[in-house]
N, C-alpha and C positions, 0 to 999 in steps of 0.2 A: 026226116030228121026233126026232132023237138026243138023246141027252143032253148031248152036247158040242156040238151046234149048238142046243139052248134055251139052252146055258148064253152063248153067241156070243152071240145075241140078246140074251140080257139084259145083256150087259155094253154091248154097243151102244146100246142103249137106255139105261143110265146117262149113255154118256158124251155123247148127244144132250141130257140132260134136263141135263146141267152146263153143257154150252155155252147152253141158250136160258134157263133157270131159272136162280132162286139163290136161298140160304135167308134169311131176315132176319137170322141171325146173319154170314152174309158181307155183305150188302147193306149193313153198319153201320159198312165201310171197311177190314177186313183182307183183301178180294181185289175185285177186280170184272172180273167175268165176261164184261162186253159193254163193247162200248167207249163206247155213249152214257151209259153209269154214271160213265164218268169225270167229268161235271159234276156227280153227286151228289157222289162224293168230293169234289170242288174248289168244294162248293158256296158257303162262304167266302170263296174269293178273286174277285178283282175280276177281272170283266169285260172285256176288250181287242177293239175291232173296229176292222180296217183297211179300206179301199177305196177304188173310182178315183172314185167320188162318191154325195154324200151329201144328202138333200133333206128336208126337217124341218116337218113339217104339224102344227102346236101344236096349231090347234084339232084335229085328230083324233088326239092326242098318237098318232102313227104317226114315225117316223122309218127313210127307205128306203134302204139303203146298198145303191150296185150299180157291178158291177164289179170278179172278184178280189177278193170278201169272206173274209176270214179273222175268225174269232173265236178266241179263246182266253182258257180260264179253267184253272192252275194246267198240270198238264200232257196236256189235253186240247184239240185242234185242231178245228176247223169250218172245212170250206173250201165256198164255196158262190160263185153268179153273182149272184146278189137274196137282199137280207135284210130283212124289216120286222120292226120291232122295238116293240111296243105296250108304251108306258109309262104309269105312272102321276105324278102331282104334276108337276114342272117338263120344260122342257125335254130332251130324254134327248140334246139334241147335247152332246156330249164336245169336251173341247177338244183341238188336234189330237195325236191318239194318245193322248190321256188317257181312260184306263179308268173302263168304267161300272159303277156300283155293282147288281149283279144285284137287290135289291130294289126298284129303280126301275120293272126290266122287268116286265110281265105275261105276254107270249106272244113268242116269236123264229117266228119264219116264211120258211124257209128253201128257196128255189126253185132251175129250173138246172144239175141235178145239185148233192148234198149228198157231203160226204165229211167223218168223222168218225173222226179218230183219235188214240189214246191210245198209250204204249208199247208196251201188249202187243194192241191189239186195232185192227180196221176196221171200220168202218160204211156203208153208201154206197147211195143213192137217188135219186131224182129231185127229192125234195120232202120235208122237214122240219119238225116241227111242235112246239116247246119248250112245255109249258103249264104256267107258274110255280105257279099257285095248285094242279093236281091234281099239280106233280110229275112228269108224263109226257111222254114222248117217241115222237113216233109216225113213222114212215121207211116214206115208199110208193115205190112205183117200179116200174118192170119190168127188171129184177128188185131185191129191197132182196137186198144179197151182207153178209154178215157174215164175217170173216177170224181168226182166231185162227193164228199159223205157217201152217202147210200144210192145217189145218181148213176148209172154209167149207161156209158152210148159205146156202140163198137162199129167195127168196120174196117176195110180193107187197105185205107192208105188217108191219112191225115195230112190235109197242109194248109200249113197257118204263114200268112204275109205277119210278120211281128210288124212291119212300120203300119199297117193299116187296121191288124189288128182281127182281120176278117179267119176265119178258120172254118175248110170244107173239108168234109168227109166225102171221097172219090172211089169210086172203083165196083162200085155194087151196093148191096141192100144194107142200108143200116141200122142197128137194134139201137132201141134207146130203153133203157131203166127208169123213171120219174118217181121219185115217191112221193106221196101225197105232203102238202107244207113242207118240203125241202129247202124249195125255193126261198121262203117264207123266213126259215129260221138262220139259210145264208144272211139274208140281207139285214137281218136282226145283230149278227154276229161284227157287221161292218160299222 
């Protein structure tokens, strides 16, 4: 190997470990890297779920929205076909279009193709898994594609620790897209 193609590689290798990693010093809201981060950021804001119908099983405090579900919390989107939503304490039906207080929820459960986006990122899978109490978000599919501009990495199951910030692609081989100055014109943009 030459010395200007080790040196390729390893800048490749950075720019891979920025898109799927992130420090705890970003993780803490001056950037986020992946787009299912955007609910850490927006972890404060209240809750918004729309859909074509809603069906609300107290005693297994499960609440099923299906059909055309959108979430949103600050400026991060959830679009999905079936969504359960396991809560805690009272009722978790909202009145209509009225926002749910995210400390309610314990786990969002997201089927039907998932798609998750922020302004600057994509997310997208078959199946979505929010877990309030660890924090994490896990994106299976064939393929889970993640987007940044003209970036994307693929792969078979995404999971990102939001408190830490860390995000691994699991389950098999994964494709990554880099285009040349990507990186470059991101960090020009911030």
């Amino acid at each position: 190997m030459t010395r200007s193609s080790f040196h390729g590689a390893m800048a490749l290798a950075a720019v891979l470990a920025s898109l799927v990693s992130v420090s705890p010093a970003l993780a803490q809201g001056r950037d986020v890297p992946n787009a299912l981060q955007g609910f850490a950021r927006n972890k404060d804001e209240p809750v918004r779920i729309n859909a074509d119908k809603l069906e609300v099983r107290d005693k297994d405090k499960v609440a099923v929205f299906s059909g055309n579900v959108v979430v949103q919390q600050g400026d991060t989107t959830l679009r999905t076909r079936d969504l359960l939503v396991h809560y805690d304490g009272e009722s978790a039906k909202p009145a209509d279009g009225a926002p749910m207080q995210s400390g309610q929820i314990r786990k969002l459960e997201a089927t039907g193709g998932v798609v998750v986006r922020t302004p600057e990122q994509t997310a997208s899978g078959q199946t979505g898994i929010f877990e309030m109490k660890t924090n994490t978000v896990t994106l299976e599919g064939a393929p889970v594609v993640l987007t940044q501009g003209e970036n994307v990495i693929r792969g078979r199951k995404l999971v990102v620790n939001l408190e830490t910030g860390v995000s691994r692609f699991q389950g098999g081989r994964v494709e990554s897209l880099i285009m040349p100055g990507s990186m470059k014109d991101q960090q020009k943009q911030r």
